[in-house]
C-alpha positions as CSV (number, residue, x, y, z in Angstrom):
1,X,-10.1,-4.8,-18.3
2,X,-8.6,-6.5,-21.3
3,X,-7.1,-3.3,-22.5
4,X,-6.2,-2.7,-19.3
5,X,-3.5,-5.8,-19.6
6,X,-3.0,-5.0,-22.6
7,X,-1.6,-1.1,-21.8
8,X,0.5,-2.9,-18.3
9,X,2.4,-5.0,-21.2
10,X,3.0,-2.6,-23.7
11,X,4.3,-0.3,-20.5
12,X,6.5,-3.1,-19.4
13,X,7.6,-3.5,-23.2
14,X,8.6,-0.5,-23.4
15,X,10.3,-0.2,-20.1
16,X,12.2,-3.5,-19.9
17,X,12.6,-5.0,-23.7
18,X,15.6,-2.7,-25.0
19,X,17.0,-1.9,-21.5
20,X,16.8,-5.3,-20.1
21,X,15.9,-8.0,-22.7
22,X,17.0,-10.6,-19.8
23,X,14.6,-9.4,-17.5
24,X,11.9,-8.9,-20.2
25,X,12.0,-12.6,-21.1
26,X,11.1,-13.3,-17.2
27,X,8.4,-10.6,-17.1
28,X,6.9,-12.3,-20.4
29,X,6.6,-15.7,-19.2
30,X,5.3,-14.3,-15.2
31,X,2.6,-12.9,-17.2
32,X,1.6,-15.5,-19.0
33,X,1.8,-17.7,-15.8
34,X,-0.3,-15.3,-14.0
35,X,-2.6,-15.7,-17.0
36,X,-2.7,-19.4,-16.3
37,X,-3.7,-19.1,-12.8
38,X,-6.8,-17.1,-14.0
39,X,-9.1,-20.0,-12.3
40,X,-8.2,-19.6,-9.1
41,X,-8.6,-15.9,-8.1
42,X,-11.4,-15.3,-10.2
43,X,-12.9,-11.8,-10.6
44,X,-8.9,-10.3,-10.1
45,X,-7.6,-12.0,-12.9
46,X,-6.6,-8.8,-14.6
47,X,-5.4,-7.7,-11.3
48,X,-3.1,-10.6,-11.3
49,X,-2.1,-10.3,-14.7
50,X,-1.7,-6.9,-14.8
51,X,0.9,-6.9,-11.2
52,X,2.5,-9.5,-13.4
53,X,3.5,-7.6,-16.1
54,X,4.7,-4.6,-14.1
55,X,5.9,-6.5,-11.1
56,X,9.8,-6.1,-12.2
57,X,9.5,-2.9,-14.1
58,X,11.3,-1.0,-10.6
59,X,14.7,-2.3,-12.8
60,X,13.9,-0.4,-15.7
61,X,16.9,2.3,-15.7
62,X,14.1,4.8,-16.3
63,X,12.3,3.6,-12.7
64,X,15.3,3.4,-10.4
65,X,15.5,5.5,-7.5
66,X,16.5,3.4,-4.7
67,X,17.8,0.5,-6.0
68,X,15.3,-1.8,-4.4
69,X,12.7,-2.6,-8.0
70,X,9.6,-3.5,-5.6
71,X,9.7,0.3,-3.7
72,X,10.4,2.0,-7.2
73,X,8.7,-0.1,-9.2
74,X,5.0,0.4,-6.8
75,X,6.0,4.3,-6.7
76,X,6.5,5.0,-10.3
77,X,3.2,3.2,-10.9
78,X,1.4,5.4,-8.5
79,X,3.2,8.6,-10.4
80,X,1.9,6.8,-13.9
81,X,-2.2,6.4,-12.7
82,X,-1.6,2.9,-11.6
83,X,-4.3,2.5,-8.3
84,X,-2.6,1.7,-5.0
85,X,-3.7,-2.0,-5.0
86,X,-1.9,-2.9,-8.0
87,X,0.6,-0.6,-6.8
88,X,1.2,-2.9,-3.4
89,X,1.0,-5.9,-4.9
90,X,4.1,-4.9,-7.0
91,X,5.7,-3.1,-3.9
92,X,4.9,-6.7,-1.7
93,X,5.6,-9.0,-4.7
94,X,7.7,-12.3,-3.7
95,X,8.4,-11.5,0.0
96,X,9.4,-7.9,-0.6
97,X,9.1,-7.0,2.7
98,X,12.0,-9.2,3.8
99,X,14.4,-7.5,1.3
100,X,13.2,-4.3,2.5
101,X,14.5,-4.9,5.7
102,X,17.5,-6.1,4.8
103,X,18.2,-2.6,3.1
104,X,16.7,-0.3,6.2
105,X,13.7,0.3,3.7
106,X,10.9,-1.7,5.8
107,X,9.5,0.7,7.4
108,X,9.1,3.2,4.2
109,X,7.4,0.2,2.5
110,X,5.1,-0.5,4.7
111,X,4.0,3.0,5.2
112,X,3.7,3.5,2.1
113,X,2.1,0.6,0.1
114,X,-0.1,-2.3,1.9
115,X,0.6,-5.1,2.7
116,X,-1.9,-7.8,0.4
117,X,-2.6,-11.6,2.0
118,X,-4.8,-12.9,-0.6
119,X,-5.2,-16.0,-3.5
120,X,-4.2,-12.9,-5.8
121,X,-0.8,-11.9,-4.2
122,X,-0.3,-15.8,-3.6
123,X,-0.5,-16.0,-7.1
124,X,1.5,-13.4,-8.1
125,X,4.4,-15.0,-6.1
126,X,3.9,-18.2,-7.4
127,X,4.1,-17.0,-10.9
128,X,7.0,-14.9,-10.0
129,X,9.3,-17.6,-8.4
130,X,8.3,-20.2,-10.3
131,X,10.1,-18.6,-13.5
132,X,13.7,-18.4,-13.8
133,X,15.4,-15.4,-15.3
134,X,15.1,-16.3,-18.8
135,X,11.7,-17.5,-18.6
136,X,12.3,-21.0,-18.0
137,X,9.5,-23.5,-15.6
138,X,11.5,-23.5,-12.5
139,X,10.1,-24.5,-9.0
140,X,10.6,-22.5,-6.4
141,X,13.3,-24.2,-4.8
142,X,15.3,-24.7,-8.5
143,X,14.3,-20.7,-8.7
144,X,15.7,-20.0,-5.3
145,X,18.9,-22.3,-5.7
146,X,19.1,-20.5,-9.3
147,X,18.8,-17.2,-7.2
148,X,21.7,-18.0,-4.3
149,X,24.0,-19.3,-7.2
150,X,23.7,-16.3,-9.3
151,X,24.0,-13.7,-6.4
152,X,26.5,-15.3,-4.3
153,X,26.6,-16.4,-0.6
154,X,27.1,-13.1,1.1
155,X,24.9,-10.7,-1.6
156,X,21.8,-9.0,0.2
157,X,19.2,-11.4,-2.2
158,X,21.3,-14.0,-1.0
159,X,20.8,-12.9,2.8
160,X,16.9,-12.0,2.5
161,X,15.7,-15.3,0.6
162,X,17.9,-17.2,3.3
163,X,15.0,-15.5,6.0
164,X,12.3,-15.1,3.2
165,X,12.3,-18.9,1.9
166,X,9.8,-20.0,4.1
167,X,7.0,-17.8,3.8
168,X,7.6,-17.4,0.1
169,X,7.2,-21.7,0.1
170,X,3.9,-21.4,2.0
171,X,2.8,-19.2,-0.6
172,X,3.7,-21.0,-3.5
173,X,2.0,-24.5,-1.5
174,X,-1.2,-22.4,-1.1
175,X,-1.4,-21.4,-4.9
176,X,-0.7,-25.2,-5.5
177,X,-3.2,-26.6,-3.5
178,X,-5.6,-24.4,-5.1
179,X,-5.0,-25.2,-8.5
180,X,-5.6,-28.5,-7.6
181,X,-8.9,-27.5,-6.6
182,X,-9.7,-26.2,-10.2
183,X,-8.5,-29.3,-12.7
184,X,-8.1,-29.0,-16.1
């Protein structure tokens, strides 16, 4: 599986680095995260590391189709070999399914990728919104105030975290209390 990560990073390299060196910076430091949270999904842990990597790469200009990263993100990993449990996990990441609404897209979404409740999507979210956009240790709420700030009050992230907040902060409390389960 290790060159397994290894090929979902060089892909997001060479997706997100030139394009988007912003962007690439968060993906970077969401993977590494995700490789710190190993512990506590066990046997997936190149399942979580790999969603990590690629979780963003629907911004590459290359990957856009819709606009919203999670749909074309998941899609353009299907069209590239990716399986389609790494593919929902990208297409679900960080309460996806609420900004999918918010752009008419829910029901496309859901018909087309899964919907994942598990310690590995948990995880992935945690690693995702607990990293600000330039890589920096945020926690979620510092992320999500970072996110409202940045955006604006009336922008559609704006509107969908405002509904999304809480099940993304049960998600992040879940990975928490499970890390606390596997100390150091």
């Amino acid at each position: 599986m290790t060159s397994s990560v290894e090929r979902a990073a060089c892909l997001a390299e060479r997706q997100l680095a030139g394009p988007l060196p912003r962007r690439w910076r968060h993906v970077t430091m969401v993977a590494a995260k995700a490789r710190g949270l190993a512990k506590i999904v066990g046997d997936d842990w190149a399942v979580l590391e790999i969603a990590a990597w690629l979780h963003d790469v629907g911004y590459a200009p290359d990957v856009v189709q819709t606009g919203f990263h999670s749909l074309d993100g998941a899609r353009w990993l299907l069209k590239n070999g990716y399986d389609l449990r790494l593919a929902a996990l990208v297409a679900h990441h960080s309460c996806a399914s609420f900004e999918a609404a918010e752009r008419g897209l829910a029901d496309v979404l859901m018909a087309e990728f899964p919907k994942e409740e598990s310690r590995t999507s948990d995880a992935l979210w945690f690693a995702d919104m607990t990293t600000g956009p330039d890589g920096q240790d945020f926690t979620a709420e510092e992320r999500l105030a970072e996110i409202r700030e940045r955006y604006g009050p009336d922008h559609t992230v704006t509107r969908f975290w405002r509904k999304a907040e809480p099940a993304l902060l049960e998600a992040v409390r879940r990975t928490q209390s499970r890390l606390t389960a596997y100390p150091m």
